[in-house]
N, C-alpha and C positions, 0 to 999 in steps of 0.2 A: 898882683894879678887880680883881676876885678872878680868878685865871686858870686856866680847865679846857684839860685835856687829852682827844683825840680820834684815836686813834692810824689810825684809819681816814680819818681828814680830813688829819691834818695831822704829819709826820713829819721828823725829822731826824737826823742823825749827823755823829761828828765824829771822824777818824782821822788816826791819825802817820803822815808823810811821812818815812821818812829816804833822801833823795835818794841820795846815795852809794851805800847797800848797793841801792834799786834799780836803779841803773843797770850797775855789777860782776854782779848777778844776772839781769841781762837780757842779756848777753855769750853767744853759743852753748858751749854746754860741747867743751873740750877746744880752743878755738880760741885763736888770742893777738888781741887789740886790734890795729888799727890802730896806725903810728906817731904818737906824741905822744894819741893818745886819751884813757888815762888821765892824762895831763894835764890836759886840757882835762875830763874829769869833773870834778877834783878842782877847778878853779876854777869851775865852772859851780854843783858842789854848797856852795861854801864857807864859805856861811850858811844854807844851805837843807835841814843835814841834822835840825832839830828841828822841822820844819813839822807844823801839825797844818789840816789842814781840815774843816773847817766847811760842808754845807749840807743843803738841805731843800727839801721838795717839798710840794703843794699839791692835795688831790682835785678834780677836777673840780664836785663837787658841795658843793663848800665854794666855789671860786674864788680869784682875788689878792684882796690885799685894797689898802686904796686907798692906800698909802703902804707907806714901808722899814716891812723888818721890823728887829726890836731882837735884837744876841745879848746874852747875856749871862753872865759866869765867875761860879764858885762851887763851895763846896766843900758840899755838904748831906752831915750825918754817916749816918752807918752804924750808929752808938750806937742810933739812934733806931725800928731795925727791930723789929716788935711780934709776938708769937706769933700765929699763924691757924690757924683750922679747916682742916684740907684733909683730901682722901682718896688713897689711891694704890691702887693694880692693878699686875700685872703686864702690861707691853707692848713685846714686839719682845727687844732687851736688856737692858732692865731695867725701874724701878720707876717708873711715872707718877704722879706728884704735881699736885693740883690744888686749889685757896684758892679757888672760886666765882666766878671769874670778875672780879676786882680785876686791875687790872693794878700790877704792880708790878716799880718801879724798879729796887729793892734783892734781892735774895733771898738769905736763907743759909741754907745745909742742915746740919745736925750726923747723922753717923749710923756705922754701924761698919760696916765692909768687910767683904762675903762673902767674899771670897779675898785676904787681906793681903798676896799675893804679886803682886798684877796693881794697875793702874793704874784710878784713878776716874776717873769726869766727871758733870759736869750742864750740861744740854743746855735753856736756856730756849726756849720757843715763843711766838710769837705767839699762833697760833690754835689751828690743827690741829694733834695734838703726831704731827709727822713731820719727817722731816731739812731738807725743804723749807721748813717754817716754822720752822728754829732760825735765834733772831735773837743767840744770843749764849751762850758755853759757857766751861765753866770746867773745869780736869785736872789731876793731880797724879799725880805716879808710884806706884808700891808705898807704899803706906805702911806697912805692917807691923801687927800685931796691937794696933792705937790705936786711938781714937775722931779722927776726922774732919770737918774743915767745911769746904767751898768755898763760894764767896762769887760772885755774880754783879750787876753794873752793867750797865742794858741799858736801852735807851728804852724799855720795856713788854712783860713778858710774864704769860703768865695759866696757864703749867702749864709743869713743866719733868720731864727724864727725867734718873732717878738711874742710872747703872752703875756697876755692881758695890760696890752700898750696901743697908743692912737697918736697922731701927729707928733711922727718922728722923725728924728735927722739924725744921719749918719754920717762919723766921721773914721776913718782909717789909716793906719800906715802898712803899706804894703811890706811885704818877706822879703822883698830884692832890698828895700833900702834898709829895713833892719839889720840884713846882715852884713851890709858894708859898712854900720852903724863905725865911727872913729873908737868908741869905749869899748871894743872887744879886745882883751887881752889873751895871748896862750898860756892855759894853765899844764898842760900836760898830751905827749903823745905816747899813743896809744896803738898798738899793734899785734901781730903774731909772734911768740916765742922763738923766732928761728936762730939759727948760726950766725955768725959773723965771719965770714961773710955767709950768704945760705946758696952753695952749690953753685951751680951754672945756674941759678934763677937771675928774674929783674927785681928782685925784692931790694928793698932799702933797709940794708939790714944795720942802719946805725945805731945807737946807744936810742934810749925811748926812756916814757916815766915822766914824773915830773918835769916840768922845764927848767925848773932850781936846781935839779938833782938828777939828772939823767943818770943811767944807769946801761948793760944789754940789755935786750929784751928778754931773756929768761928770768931777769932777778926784775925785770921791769913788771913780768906775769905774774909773779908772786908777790910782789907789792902790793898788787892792785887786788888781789885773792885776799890778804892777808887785811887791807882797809875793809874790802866788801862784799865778803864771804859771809854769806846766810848765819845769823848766830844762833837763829832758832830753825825746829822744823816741824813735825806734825803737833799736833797737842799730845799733853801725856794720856787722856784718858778718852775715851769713847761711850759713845751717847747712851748705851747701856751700864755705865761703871766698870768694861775690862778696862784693863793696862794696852795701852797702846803699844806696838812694837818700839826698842830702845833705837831712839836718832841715835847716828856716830857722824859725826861733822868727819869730811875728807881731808887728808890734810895737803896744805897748799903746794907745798914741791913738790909731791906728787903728781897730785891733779897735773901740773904742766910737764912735771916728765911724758908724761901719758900721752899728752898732747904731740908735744917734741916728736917720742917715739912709734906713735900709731896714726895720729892724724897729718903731719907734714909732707909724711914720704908721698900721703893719697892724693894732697893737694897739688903739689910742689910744679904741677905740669899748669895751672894756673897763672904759674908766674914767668912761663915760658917766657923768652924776649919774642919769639916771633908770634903770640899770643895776643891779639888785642885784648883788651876788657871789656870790650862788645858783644865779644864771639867766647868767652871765657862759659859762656850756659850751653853751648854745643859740643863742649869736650865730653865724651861717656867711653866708658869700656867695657866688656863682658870678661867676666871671668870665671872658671869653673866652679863647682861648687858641689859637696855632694849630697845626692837626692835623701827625700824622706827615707827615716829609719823609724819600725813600728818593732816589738818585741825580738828584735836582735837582728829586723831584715831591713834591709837597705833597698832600694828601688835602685834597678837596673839600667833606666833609663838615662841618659846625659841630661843634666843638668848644670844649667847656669846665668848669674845675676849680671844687671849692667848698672855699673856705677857711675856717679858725675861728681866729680869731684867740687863741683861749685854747691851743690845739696850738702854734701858731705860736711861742710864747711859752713851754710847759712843754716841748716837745723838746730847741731846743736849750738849755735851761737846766738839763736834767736829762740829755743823753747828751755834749755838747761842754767840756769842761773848761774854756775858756778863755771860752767863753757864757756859764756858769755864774757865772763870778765878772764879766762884765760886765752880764748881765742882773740883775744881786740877787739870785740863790739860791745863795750861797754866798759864802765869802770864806776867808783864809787869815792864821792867825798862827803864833807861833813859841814852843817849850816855854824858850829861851833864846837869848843871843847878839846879836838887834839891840834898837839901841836905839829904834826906832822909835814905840814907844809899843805893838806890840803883843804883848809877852810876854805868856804865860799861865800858864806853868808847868805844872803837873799839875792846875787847875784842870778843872772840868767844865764844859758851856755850855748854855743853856736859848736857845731862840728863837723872841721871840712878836711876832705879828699880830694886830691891832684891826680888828674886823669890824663892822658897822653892820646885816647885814642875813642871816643865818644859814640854814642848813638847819634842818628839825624835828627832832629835839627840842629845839635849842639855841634859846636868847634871842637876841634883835635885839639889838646892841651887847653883844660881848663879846669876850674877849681869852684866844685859841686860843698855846696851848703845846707846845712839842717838845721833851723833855728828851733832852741829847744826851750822854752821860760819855766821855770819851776811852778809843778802843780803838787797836792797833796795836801794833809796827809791821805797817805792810802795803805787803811786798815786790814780790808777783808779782803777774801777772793770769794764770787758766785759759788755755793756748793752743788752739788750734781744734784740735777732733778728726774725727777719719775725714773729712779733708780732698781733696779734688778736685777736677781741673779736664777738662772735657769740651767736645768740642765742642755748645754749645747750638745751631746752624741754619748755614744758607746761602743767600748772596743769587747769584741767577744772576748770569751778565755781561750788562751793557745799557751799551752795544751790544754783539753780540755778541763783538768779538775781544777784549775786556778783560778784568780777571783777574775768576774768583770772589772772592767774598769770606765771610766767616766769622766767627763769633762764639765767648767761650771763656767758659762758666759754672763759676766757683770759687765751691765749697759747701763745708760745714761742717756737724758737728751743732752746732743751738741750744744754750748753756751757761745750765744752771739761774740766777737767783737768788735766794741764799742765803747766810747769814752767811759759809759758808766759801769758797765761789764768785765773792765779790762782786756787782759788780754792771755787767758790759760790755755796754755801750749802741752803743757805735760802733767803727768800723773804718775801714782803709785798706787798697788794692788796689794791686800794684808788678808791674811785667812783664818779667821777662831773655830777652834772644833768645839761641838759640847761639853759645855763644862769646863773651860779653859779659862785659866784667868786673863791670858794674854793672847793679845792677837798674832800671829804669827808674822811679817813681811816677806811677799814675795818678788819684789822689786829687785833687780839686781846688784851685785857690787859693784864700785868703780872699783879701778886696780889702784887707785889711790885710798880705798875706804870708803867710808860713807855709802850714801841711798844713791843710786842713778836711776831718774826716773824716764817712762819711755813717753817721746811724743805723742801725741795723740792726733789721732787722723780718723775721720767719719767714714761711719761703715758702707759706703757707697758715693757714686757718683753725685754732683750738684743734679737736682731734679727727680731721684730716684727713691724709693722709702729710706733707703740706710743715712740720706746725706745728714737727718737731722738728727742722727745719734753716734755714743762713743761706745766703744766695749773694749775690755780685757778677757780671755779667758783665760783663766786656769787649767793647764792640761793634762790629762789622762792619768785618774789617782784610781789604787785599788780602793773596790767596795768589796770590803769583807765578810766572807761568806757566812749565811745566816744571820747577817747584822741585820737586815731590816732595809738595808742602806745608810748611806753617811748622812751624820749629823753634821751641817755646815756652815757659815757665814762669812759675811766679804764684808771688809772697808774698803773704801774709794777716797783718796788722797788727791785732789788737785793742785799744781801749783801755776804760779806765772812766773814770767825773766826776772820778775823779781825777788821772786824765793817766796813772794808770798803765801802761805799756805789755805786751805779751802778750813771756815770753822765746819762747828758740830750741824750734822743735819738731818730732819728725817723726814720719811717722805709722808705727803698727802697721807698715805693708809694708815699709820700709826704704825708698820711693822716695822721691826728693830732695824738700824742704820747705821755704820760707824763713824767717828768722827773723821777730821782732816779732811771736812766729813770727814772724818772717817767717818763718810754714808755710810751706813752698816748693813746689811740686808740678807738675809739665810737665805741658800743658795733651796730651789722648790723640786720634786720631782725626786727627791730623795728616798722615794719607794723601791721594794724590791724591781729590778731592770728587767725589763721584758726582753723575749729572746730577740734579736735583730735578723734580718735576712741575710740567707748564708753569704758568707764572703762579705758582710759589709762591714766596712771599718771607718771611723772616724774620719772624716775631710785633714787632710795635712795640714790645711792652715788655721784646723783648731788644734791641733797637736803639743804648740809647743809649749813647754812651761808655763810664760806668761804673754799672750799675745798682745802684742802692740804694736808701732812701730818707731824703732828707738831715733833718738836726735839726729845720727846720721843716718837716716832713710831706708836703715834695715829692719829686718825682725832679730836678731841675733842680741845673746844677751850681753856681746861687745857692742859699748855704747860707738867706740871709735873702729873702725872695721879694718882689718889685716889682708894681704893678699894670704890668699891659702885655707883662712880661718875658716872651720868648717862653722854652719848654722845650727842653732839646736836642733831636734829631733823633727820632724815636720815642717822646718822653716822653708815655703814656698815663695820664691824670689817673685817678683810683678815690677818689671820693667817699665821706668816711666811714670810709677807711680810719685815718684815723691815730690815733695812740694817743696813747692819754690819760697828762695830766698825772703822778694817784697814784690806780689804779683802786680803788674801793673794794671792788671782787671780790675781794679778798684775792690782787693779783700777786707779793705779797713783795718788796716795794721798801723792804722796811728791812732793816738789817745783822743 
């Protein structure tokens, strides 16, 4: 079956891991390691510094499809790039180049340097040609008074920006014929953990894994956990010299029992047979839930959240690194060193889904591709900027001789994604009291162990002040009476699908920041609390523990959601809110 590509539907990438230099590079600057730490790096990273992974994401208005997807290694030549029409303009800093709208794989530009003494680039785009849409760039230093070519590998682009370059020719191969390239090989299918068979669904619940070594797909999820499972995770120490909170790595049967038994049942109407996968982002349900609960009272009111099962399924599989490779959209191999069966070398990888029942203009049965060429390495994640913590509210005493209580909102501005930016989906919240050596985590458990971090979602609508910022709050702690008020401080942990973690950071003002970042930043307003107007109580949707909103599109500090499962203390449901799988608005969810 001939297979098209759709960069709008269906997207993927695939980037170097070298575990080593990121975990030495995530170390606060100017600090020494813990003792015996880099030791413990060095065995943790030991085979893990040639990782490449692997995954991809799914539009909503494409949908899953009803079985693993397929990767697949290969090398498609660069010989076979063909001369195109295009036209250029002058734009911003340099020369825009544009071939009619082709998207293409390959791009090589030949051209002579306006100033032989400064350094070139070309800047491929997706769509809009702006910094925001480069999905992948190519630079070379001075080169001197020569003729010139950079060369760019990218999963699709349709225009690219030349600097400091003049009479040039452009050559391409386009995504459609890369990916029917003859040298793709399958290395391995990749899928959801289900039964064999799985219930009255359309799923394809055959053996998965390796294509040497197939396996079912629950011992196929734990393979793939057990290759490309995070070996590191925040740094040990933070940007003042506390002790960071102690990482516990999850462990991988678990992790997919979890999956198994809390996420399948929610999905499983997905794979309905009478279900397109067109119409698969129109399924939701309501179901009850009970209302805020403040010092032992419950609100009276009916309350209740609407779920979609296709959210539930693309959050955490595209913001939690370790969902990721147990949900099926993603997996991990190695450029060398085990023997495992899954080297790849400098191989590229393609990854394709078999569809039955399509959006317009595509045909009913047909087989959607992602071309993905190895980029990397990649070191760092952006740390959180113009970072702060404030007091968000205050709860009176009831009754009255008992202490206030109080809430601490830690913000951030939202970080673009973008080729150079990546792509940070989720975060962790840590809290040091004065005087403490260590910071506390207030991130939640999986039920497998380890950290579950919650997604992250801007505090408002596109257009609106909140769009360009993140926040957690921490909710309603006693201030103890004739303290003065709480002595307090916050880290801020980002990560991306990759596990990457955010280094040490601090902000513009010089005040304290914790690494993983832990940005660190002492929570302000920690004065004795003024009295509040009668009856006023804290907003419900600062109330709870640690606000956010987790991988599967709630606030609860079940990362996978339960029918029945009650929400923490104040968790106020918002219908609609959650975000889509790979929006087809052009969000820039590729590299």
């Amino acid at each position: 079956m001939t297979r098209v590509s759709a960069f709008s539907l269906f997207r993927a990438e695939a980037t170097g891991l070298p575990w080593a230099q990121i975990g030495v590079r995530a170390l606060p600057v100017g600090q020494h390691a813990p003792d015996g730490w880099l030791d413990e790096l060095k065995k943790r990273t030991a085979e893990r510094n040639n990782d490449v992974h692997v995954w991809w994401a799914c539009s909503p208005t494409l949908g899953v499809p009803r079985g693993p997807f397929t990767v697949w290694v290969g090398s498609p030549s660069l010989k076979q790039v063909k001369d195109v029409d295009f036209t250029s303009s002058q734009r911003g800093g340099g020369l825009l180049l544009r071939w009619g709208g082709d998207e293409a794989a390959f791009i090589v530009v030949d051209f002579d340097p306006i100033n032989p003494n400064a350094a070139v680039g070309l800047f491929a785009h997706r769509t809009a040609a702006t910094m925001a849409d480069v999905v992948a760039v190519s630079t070379a230093p001075a080169p001197g008074p020569v003729h010139v070519q950079l060369v760019i590998k990218c999963s699709g682009a349709t225009s690219a920006l030349l600097v400091n370059g003049m009479n040039a020719k452009v050559r391409i191969r386009t995504v459609e014929d890369v990916i029917n390239d003859d040298t793709w090989k399958p290395i391995e299918l990749v899928g959801l953990p289900c039964e064999q068979p799985w219930g009255a669904t359309a799923y394809d619940s055959s053996d998965q894994g390796l294509v040497a070594a197939p396996v079912p797909p629950f011992e196929a999820a734990v393979q793939r956990l057990k290759r490309g499972m995070p070996p590191l995770g925040w740094p040990p120490m933070t940007q003042t010299g506390r002790l960071a909170p102690d990482w516990v790595d999850p462990d991988p049967e678990l992790v997919v029992k979890e999956v198994v038994q809390s996420l399948l049942p929610e999905i499983a109407e997905l794979y309905d047979p009478g279900v397109p996968e067109r119409l698969q982002f129109t399924l939701s349900s309501d179901r009850a839930v009970p209302g805020p609960t403040q010092d032992g009272r419950t609100s009276a009111l009916d309350t209740s959240a609407t779920t979609q099962p296709l959210a539930m399924l693309a959050l955490p599989a595209q913001t939690d690194p370790v969902l990721n490779l147990a949900t099926g959209f993603g997996t991990t191999y190695t450029r060398e060193g085990r023997q495992d069966g899954a080297v790849v070398g400098h191989q590229d990888f393609l990854v394709t889904a078999d569809y039955e029942r399509t959006p317009s203009p595509w045909p009913d049965k047909v087989t959607f591709a992602a071309y993905a060429p190895q980029t990397g390495p990649h070191e760092i994640v952006p740390p959180p900027t113009a970072l702060t913590a404030e007091r968000n509210g205050l709860v009176p005493p009831n009754p009255a001789d008992t202490p206030w209580r109080e809430s601490i909102r830690v913000s951030w501005n939202r970080l673009p994604t973008t080729a150079a930016m990546g792509r940070v989906g989720a975060g962790t919240l840590a809290r040091y009291d004065a005087g403490a050596a260590q910071a506390t985590s207030l991130a939640p458990k999986r039920d497998a162990d380890g950290i579950r971090p919650l997604t992250l979602s801007p505090d408002g609508a596109p257009g609106t002040p909140g769009s360009g910022r993140v926040a957690f709050v921490d909710g309603a702690a006693d201030i103890p009476i004739l303290s003065g008020g709480r002595q307090v401080g916050y880290a801020v942990s980002l990560v991306d699908v990759h596990a990457d973690q955010t280094p040490t950071h601090e902000p513009a003002d010089r005040r304290p920041v914790l690494p993983h970042g832990l940005g660190e930043h002492p929570a302000t307003g920690g004065a004795r609390p003024r009295p509040a107007d009668p009856g006023r109580v804290l907003p419900a949707r600062s109330r709870p523990h640690l606000r956010g909103r987790r991988a599967d599109g709630g606030r609860c500090h079940r990362h996978l959601a339960r029918p029945g499962r009650s929400k923490p203390h104040g968790a106020r449901p918002r219908p609609g809110r959650r975000r889509a799988a790979l929006p087809t608005d052009q969000r820039r969810a590729d590299p």
